[in-house]
C-alpha positions as a printed NumPy array, in Angstrom:
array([[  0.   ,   0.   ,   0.   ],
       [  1.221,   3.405,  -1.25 ],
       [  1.823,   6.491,   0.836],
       [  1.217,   9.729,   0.812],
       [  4.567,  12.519,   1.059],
       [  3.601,  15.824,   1.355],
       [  6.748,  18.456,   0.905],
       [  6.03 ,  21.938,   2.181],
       [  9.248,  24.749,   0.513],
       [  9.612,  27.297,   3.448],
       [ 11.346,  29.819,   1.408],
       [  9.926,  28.676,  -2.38 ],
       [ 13.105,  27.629,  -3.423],
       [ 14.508,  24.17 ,  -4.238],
       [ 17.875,  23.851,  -2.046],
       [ 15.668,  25.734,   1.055],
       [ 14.081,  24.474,   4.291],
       [ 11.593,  21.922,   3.97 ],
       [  8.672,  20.461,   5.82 ],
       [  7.139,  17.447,   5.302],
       [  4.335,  15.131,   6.464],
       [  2.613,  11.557,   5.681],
       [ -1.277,  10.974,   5.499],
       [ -2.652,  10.814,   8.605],
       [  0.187,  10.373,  10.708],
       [  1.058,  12.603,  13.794],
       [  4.415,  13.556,  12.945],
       [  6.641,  16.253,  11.186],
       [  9.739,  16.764,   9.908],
       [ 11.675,  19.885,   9.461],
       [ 14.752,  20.098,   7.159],
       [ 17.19 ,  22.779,   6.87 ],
       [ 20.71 ,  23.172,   5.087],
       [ 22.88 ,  25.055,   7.775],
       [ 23.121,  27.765,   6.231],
       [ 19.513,  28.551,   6.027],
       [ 18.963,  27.641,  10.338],
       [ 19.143,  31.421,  11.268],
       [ 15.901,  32.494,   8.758],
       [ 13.553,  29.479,  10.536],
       [ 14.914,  29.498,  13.924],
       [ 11.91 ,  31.317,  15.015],
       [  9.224,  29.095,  13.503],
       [  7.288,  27.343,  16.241],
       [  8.203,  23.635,  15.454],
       [ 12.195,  24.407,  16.817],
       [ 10.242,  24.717,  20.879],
       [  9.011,  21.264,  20.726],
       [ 10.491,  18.162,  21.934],
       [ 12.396,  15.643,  19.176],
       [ 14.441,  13.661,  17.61 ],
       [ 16.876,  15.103,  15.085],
       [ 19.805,  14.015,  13.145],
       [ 22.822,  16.51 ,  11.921],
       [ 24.639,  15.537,   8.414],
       [ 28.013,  16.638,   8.092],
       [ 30.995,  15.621,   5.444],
       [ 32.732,  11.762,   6.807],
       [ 36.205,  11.796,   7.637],
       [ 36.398,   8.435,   6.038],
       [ 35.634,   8.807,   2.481],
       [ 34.527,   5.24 ,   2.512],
       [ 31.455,   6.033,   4.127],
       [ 29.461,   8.741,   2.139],
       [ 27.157,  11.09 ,   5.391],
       [ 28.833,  11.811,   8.447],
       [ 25.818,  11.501,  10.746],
       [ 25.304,  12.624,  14.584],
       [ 21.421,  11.456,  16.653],
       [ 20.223,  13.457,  19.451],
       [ 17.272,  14.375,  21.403],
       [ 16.046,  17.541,  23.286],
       [ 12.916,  19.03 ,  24.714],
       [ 14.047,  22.169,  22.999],
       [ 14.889,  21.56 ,  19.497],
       [ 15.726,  25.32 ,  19.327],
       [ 17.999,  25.321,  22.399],
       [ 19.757,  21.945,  21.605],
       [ 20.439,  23.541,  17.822],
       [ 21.695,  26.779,  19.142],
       [ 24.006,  24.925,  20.948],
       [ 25.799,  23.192,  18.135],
       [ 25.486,  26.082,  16.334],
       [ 27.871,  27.566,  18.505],
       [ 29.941,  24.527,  19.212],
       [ 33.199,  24.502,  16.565],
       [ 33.634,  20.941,  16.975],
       [ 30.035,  20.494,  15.106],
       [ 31.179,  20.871,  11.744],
       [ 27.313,  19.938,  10.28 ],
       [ 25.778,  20.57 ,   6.734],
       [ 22.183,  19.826,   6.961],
       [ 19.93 ,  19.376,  10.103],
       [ 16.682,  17.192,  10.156],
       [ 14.66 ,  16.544,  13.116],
       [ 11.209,  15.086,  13.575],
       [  8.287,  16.236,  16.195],
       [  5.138,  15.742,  16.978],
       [  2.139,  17.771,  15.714],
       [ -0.044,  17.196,  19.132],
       [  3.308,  17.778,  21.247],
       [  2.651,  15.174,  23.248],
       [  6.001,  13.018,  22.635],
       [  7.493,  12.456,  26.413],
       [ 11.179,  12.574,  27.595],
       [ 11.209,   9.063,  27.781],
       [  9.676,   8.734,  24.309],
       [ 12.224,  11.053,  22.615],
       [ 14.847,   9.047,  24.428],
       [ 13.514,   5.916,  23.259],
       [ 13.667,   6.737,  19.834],
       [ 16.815,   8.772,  19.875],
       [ 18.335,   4.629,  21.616],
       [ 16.478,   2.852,  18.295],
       [ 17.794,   5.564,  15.7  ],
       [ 21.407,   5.214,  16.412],
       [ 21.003,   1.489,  16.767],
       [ 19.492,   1.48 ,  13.672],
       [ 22.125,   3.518,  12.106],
       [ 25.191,   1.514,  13.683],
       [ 23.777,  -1.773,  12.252],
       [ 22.916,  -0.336,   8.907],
       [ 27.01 ,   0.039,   8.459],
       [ 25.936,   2.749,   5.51 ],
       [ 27.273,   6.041,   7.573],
       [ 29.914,   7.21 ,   9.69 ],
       [ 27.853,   7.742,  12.791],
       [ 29.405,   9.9  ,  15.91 ],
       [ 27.683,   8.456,  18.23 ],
       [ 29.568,   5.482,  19.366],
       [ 26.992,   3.23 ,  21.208],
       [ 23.083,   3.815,  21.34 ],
       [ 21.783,   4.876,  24.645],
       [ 20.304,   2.228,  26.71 ],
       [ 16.258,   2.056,  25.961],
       [ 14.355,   3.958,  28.929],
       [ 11.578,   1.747,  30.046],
       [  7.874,   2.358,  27.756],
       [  4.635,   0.877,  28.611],
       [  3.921,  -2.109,  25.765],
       [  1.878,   0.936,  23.969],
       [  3.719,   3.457,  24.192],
       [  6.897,   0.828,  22.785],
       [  4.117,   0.375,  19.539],
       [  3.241,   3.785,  18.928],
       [  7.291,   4.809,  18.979],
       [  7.623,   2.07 ,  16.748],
       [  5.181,   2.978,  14.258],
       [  6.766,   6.684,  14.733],
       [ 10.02 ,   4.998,  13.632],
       [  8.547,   3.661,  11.084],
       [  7.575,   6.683,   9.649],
       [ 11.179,   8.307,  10.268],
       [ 12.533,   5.918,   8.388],
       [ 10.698,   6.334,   5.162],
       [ 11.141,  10.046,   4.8  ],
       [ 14.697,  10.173,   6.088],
       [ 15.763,   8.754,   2.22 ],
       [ 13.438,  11.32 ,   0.53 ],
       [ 14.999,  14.293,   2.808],
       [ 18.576,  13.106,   1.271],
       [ 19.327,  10.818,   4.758],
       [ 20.972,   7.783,   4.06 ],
       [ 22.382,   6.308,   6.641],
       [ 19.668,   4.162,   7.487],
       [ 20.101,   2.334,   4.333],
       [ 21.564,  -1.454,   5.014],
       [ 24.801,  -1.955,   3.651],
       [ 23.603,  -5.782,   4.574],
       [ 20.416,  -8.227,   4.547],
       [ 18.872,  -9.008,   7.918],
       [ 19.643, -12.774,   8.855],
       [ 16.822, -14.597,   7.66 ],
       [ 15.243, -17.789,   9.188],
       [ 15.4  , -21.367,   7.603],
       [ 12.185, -20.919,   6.324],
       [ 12.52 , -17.459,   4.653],
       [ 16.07 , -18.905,   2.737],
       [ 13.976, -22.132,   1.511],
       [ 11.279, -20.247,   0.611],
       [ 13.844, -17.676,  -1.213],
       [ 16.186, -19.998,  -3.084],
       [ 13.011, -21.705,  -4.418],
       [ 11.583, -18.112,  -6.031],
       [ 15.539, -16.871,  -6.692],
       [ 17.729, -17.013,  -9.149],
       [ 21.543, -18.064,  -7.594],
       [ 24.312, -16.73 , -10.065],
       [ 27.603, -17.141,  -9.612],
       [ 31.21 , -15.999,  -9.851],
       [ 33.858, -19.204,  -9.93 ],
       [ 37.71 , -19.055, -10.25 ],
       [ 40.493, -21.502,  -9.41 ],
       [ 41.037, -19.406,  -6.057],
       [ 37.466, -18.623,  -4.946],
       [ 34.077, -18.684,  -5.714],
       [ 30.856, -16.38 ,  -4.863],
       [ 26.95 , -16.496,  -5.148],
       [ 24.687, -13.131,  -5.633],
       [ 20.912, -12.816,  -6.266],
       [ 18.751,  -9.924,  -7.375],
       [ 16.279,  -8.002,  -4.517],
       [ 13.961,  -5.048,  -4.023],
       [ 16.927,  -4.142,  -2.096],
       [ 19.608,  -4.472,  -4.606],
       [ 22.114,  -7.219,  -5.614],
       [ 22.98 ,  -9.189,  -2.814],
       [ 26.489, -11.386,  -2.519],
       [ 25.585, -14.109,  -0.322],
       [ 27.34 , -14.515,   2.903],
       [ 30.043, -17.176,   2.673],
       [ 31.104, -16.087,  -0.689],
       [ 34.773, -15.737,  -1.343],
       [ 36.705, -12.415,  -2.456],
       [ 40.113, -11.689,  -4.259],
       [ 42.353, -10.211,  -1.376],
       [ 44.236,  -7.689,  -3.499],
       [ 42.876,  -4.805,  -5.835],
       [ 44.212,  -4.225,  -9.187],
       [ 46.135,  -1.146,  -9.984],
       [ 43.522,   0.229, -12.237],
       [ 40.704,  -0.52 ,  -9.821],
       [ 38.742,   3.003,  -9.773],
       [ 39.132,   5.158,  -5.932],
       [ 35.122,   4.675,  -5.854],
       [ 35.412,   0.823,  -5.465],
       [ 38.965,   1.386,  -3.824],
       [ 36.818,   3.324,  -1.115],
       [ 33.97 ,   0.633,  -1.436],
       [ 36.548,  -2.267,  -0.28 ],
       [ 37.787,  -0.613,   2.629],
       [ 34.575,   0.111,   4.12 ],
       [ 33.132,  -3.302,   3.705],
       [ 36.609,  -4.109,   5.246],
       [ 36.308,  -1.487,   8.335],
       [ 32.86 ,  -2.972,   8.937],
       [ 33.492,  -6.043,   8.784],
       [ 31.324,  -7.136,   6.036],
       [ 34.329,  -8.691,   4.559],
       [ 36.307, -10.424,   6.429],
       [ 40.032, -11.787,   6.175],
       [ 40.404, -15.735,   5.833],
       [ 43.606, -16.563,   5.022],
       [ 44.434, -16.535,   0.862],
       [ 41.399, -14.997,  -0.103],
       [ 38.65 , -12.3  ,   2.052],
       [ 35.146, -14.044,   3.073],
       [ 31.638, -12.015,   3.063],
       [ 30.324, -12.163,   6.142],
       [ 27.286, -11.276,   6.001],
       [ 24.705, -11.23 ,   3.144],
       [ 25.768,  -7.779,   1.475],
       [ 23.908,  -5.082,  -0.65 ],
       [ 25.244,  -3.46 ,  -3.56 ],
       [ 23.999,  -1.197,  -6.171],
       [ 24.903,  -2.947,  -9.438],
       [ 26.026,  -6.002, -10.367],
       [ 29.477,  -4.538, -11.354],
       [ 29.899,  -2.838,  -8.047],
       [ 29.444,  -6.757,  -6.383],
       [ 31.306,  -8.553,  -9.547],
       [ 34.18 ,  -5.683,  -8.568],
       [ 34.442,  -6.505,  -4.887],
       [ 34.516, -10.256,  -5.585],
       [ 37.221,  -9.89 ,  -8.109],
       [ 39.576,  -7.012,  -7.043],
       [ 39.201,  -5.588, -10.381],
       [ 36.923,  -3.415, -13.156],
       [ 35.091,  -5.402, -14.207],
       [ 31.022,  -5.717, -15.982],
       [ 29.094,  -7.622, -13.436],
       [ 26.835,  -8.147, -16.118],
       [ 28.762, -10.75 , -17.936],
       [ 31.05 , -11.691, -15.528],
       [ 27.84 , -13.367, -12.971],
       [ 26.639, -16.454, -14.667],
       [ 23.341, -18.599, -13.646],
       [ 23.65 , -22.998, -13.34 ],
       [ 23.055, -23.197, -16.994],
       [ 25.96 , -21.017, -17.931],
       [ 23.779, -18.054, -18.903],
       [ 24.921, -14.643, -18.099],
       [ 23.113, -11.91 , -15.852],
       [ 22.566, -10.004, -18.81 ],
       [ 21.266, -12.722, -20.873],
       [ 18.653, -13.281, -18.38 ],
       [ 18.174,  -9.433, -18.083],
       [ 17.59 ,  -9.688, -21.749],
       [ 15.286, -12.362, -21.817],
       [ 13.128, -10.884, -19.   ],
       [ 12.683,  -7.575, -21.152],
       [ 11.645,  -9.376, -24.207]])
């Protein structure tokens, strides 16, 4: 079932403040570049209590957001202060409220604990936040309602140029989600003398199942994108070192087929010809096929 994203321009213009809202649900979300802080600082969302999230430039350029969580009763105050605070080098601010401004202390802190643990295990940002606050004790409905409210956070954090909650990597599944996957999949494959991997297509992306092997070395001509790539799948331990070769481990996303193929093989290469199905047919072949 589809949803409904309503984007509100502050200022009229395309690179300005933004707020936005879904259907029926309670919350709001604010968006502001930096830059652009001091001209809405006065609207009447900033003296509520929230969530919000601050997007700055990684010092890792394997990772592509820099990404800090917090929570205040005063959005307003709690901005003001990193406003002022040199060591808060952000871009863009986003923070999320609610419109009957009845979200609690405990509430805020709950979802502030989820966010970042959210974030950590989506390995996609660099997140400053080292460890997610312990979760404040909720009644069972007020745990479902900030779960829903999460819910919602997570959909337009994307849309409002948020990433970090992204998964680099696939949930474990149980035995009966993989039997009931590899029976509606397609399994293709990359095989050399030295390793071997398996990747299948998803909503998700193109995922190189864990297990699958990976060439330890990168070519000389291997592109600083993908040399970026393989370090942070190394840094979080995505990939993992096993000796000769480097071991996936965990079921990992990727955006193309080359970007996987490339990872796998420590090289350029076309992830379209270079994955191959039991019958020896290529990923594009079957690409083709499913067009016709």
């Amino acid at each position: 079932m589809g949803k409904k994203l309503t984007v509100y321009m502050i200022d009229g213009t395309e690179y300005g403040p933004r707020l936005s809202e879904i259907g029926n649900w309670v919350g709001k979300a604010i968006y502001s570049p930096r830059s652009a802080l001091n001209k809405i600082l006065t609207r009447s969302e900033f003296d509520n209590p929230g969530i919000y999230c601050l997007k700055g430039d990684p010092t890792d350029e394997a990772f592509g957001e820099n990404i800090y969580i917090g929570e205040a009763e005063n959005i307003k105050s709690r901005i003001k202060q990193h406003l002022s605070d040199p060591n808060k080098d952000f871009k863009e601010l986003i923070f999320f409220i609610s419109k009957d401004e009845l979200l609690t202390k405990a509430q805020i802190k709950y979802l502030e604990s989820r966010l970042i643990q959210l974030a950590i295990e989506a390995k996609t940002a660099e997140i400053e936040n080292g460890n997610s606050p312990n979760l404040p004790t909720l009644h069972e409905a007020d745990i479902s309602d900030m779960e829903y409210f999460l819910e919602q956070i997570k959909l337009m954090l994307p849309v409002m140029g948020f990433r970090f909650l992204i998964p680099s990597t696939v949930k474990p599944k149980t035995i009966e989600d993989k039997v009931l996957e590899q029976s509606v999949i397609e399994i293709f494959e990359i095989r050399t003398k030295s390793f071997k991997a398996k990747m299948y297509e998803s909503d998700q992306g193109y995922i190189v199942i864990k297990g699958s092997e990976a060439k330890k070395s990168l070519s000389k001509s291997t592109t600083e994108t993908y040399r970026n790539l393989r370090r942070k799948l190394l840094e979080t331990s995505i990939l993992i070192d096993k000796g000769d070769n480097l071991e996936f481990a965990e079921d990992a996303i990727f955006s193309s087929p080359s970007a996987a193929s490339n990872m796998v093989l420590g090289r350029n290469s076309n992830g379209f010809t270079e994955w191959v199905n039991e019958k020896g047919e290529t990923f594009k072949e079957i690409q083709e096929i499913v067009i016709i």
